[in-house]
C-alpha positions in Angstrom: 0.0 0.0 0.0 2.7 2.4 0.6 4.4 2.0 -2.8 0.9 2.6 -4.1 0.5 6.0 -1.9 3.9 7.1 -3.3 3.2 6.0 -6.3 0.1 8.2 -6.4 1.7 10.9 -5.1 4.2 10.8 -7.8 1.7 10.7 -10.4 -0.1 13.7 -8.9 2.9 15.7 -8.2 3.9 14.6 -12.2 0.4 15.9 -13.5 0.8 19.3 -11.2 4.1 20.2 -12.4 2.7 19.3 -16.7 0.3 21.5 -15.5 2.2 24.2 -14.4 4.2 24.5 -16.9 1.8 23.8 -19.7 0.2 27.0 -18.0 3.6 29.0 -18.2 3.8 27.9 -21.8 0.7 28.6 -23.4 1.2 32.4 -21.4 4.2 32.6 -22.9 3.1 31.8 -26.7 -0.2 34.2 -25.9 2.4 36.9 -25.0 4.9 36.6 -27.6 1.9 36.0 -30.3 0.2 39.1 -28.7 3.9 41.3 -28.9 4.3 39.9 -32.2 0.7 41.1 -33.6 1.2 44.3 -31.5 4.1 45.1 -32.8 3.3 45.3 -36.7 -0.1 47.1 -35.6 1.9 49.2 -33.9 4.1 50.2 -36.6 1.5 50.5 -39.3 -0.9 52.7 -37.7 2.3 55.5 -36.9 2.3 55.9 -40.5 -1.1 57.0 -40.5 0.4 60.6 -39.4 4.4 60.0 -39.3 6.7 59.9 -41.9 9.8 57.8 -41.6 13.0 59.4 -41.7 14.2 56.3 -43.8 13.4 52.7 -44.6 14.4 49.3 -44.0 15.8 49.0 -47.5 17.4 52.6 -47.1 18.9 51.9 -43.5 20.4 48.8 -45.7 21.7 50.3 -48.5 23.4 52.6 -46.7 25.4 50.4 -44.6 26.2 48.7 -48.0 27.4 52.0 -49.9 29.3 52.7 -46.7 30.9 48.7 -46.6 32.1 50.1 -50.0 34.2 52.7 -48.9 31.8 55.4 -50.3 29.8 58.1 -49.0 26.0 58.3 -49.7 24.2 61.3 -50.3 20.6 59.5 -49.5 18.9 63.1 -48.9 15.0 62.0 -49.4 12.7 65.3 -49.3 9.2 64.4 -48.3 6.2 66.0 -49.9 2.2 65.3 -49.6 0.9 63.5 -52.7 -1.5 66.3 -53.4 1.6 68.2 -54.0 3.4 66.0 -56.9 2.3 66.6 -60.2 -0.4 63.6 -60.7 0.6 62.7 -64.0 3.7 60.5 -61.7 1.0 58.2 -59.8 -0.7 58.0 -62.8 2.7 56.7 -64.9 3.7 54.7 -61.4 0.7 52.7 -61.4 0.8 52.0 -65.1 4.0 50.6 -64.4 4.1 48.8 -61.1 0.8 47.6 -60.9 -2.5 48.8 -62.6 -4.7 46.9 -60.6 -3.8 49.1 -57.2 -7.2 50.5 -56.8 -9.3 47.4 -57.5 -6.9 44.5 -55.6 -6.5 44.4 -51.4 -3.0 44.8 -51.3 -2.6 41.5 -53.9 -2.9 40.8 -57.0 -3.9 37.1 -57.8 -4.0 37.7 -61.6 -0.4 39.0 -61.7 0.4 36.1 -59.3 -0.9 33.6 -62.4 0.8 35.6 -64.7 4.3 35.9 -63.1 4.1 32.0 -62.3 3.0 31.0 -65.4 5.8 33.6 -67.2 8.9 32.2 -65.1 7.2 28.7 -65.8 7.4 28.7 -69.8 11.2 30.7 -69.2 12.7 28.6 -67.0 13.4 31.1 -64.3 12.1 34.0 -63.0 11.9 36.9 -64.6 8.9 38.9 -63.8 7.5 39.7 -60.1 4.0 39.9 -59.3 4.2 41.9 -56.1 1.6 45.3 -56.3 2.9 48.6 -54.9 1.6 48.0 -51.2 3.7 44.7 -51.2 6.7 46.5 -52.2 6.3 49.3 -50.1 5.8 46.9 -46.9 9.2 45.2 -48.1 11.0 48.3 -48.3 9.4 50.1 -44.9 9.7 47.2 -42.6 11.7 43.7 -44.0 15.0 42.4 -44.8 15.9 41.7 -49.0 16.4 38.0 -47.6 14.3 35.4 -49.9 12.2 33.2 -47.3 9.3 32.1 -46.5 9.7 33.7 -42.7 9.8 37.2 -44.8 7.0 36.2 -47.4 4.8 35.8 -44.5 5.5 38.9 -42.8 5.3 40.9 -46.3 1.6 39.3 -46.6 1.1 40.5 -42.7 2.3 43.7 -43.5 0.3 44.5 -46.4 -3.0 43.6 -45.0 -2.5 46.1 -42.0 -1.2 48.9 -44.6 -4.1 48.4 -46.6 -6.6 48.3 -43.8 -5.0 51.5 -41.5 -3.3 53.4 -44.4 -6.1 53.6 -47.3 -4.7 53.8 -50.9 -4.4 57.4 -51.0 -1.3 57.3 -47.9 0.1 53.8 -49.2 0.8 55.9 -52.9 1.8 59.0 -51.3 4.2 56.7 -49.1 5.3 55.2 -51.9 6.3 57.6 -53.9 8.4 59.2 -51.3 11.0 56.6 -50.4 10.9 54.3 -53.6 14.1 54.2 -55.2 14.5 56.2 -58.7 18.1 55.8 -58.4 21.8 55.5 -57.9 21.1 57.3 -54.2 18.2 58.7 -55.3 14.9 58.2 -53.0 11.7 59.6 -53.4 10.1 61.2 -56.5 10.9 65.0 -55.0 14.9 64.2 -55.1 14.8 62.6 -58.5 12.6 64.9 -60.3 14.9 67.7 -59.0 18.1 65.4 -60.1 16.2 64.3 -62.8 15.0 67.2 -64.4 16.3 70.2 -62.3 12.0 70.6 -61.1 9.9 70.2 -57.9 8.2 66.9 -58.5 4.9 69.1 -58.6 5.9 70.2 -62.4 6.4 67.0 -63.9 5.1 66.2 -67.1 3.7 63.0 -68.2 6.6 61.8 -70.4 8.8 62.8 -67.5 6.6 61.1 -64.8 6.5 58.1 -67.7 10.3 58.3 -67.4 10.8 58.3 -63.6 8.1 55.3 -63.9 9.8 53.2 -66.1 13.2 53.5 -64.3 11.5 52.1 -61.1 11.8 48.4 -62.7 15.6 48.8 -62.0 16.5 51.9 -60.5 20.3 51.0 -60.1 21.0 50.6 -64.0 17.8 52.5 -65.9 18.4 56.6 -66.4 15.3 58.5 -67.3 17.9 60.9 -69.2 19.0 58.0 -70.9 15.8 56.6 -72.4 16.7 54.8 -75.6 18.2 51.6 -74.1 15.3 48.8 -75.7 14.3 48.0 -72.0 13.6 51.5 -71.1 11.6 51.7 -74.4 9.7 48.5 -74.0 8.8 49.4 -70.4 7.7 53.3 -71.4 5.2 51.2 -74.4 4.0 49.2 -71.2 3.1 52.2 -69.7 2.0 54.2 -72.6 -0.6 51.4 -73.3 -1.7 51.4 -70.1 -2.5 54.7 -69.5 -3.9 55.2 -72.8 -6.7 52.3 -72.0 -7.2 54.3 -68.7 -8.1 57.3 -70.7 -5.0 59.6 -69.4 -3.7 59.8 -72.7 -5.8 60.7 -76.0 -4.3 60.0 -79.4 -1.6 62.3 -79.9 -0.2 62.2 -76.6 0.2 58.3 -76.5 2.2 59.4 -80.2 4.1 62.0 -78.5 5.0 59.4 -75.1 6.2 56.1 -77.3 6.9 57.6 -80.5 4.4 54.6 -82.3 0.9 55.3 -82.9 -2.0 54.3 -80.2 -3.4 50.7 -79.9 -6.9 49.6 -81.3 -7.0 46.7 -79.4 -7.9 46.5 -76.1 -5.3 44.6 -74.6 -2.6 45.0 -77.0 0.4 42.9 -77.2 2.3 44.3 -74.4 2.6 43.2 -71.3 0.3 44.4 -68.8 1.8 46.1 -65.6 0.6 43.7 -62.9 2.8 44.1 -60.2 6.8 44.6 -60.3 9.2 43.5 -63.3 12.0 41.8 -61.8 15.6 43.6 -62.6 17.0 41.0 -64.3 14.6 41.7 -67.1 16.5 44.6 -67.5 19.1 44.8 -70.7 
């Protein structure tokens, strides 16, 4: 009887101390899953009034232009969207994705697209991520290529599209995407650029700065003539065109050919982000 009452007592004593520290466990996960929801809430809804005073994806280049031996001169002047010539978020979402105002942050379409694109080529070639996902890569993640920074990116994008609206997710956008060897934001590359604020733009030099964005480190809007620049200014061109921004003449005046008839024509569509390697 006596190795039964101690064996009962180690049984109970056993179950207690699973208990207690199933208990502390599941509190732990609730807190860390509660920081770790908190946290990108947190960070999302300050950009509902605050502007960053840099990126993720700046903070990184930086430290790599510096690894270098060089000096940037990563000077990004922030100014409200209403004050930026609207022919540039025109051109920018002709480009980078020209299903922003109709998707919730992704693009499914230009998903199919992309896989079905780097399928039939044997590699990829052509992203499919729309401005919000590229703006939540830039703002808050790593350039690492996992599935830990896929997930966040998805995360991310959902609360940006939720707290921030379209209208504050552009006007983000605009303002720290990169144009440019050390250029970030469209204010310091239209004044590089084209020696104006970026609240006189014109539409080809919007459609300029737009088609650059595909690969800012190698594409010059000054230098326009390379066939990827070219082919990426018709994407654009047809694009805005079919969206009614550009009648007859100006499409001729933008690509230098004369307008499609067709309604889709046989350019590719801008859904979501061309990969760089596209780039000639």
């Amino acid at each position: 009887m006596k190795i039964l009452h101690l064996l009962w007592k180690i049984l109970v004593g056993t179950l207690l101390l699973y208990a207690v520290l199933f208990s502390l466990g599941l509190t732990a996960v609730i807190v860390w899953a509660g920081i770790t929801i908190a946290a990108p809430i947190q960070q999302v809804r300050r950009l509902v009034n605050e502007n960053p005073v840099e990126t993720a994806y700046m903070h990184t280049y930086r430290r790599y232009v510096h690894g270098a031996g060089k000096t940037d001169s990563i000077t990004p002047l922030f100014v409200p969207l209403d004050s930026i010539a609207k022919a540039l978020p025109e051109a920018v979402i002709a480009a980078e994705d020209d299903g922003f105002y109709a998707h919730p942050g992704f693009d499914l379409a230009a998903i199919l697209d992309a896989y079905e694109y780097n399928r039939q080529h044997g590699k990829i070639k052509r992203g499919a991520s729309t401005i919000t996902q590229q703006l939540a890569k830039n703002l808050f993640l790593s350039g690492e290529k996992s599935y830990s920074r896929k997930y966040k990116e998805f995360a991310y994008t959902l609360l940006m599209e939720h707290f921030l609206g379209k209208k504050r997710i552009l006007e983000l956008y605009l303002n720290y995407a990169q144009f440019g060897p050390d250029l970030f934001g469209c204010e310091a590359a239209a004044r590089s650029y084209f020696n104006k604020s970026s609240k006189y733009l014109s539409m080809q030099q919007a459609t300029l700065l737009a088609a650059a964005l595909a690969s800012p480190g190698k594409l010059n809007p000054r230098r326009p003539d390379s066939a990827f620049m070219r082919q990426r200014i018709a994407v654009i061109g047809n694009n805005l065109y079919h969206q009614g921004y550009l009648n007859d003449s100006s499409y001729k005046n933008l690509t230098g050919d004369n307008p499609p008839k067709d309604s889709l024509t046989n350019q590719t569509r801008a859904r979501g982000n061309v990969a760089e390697n596209d780039s000639d």
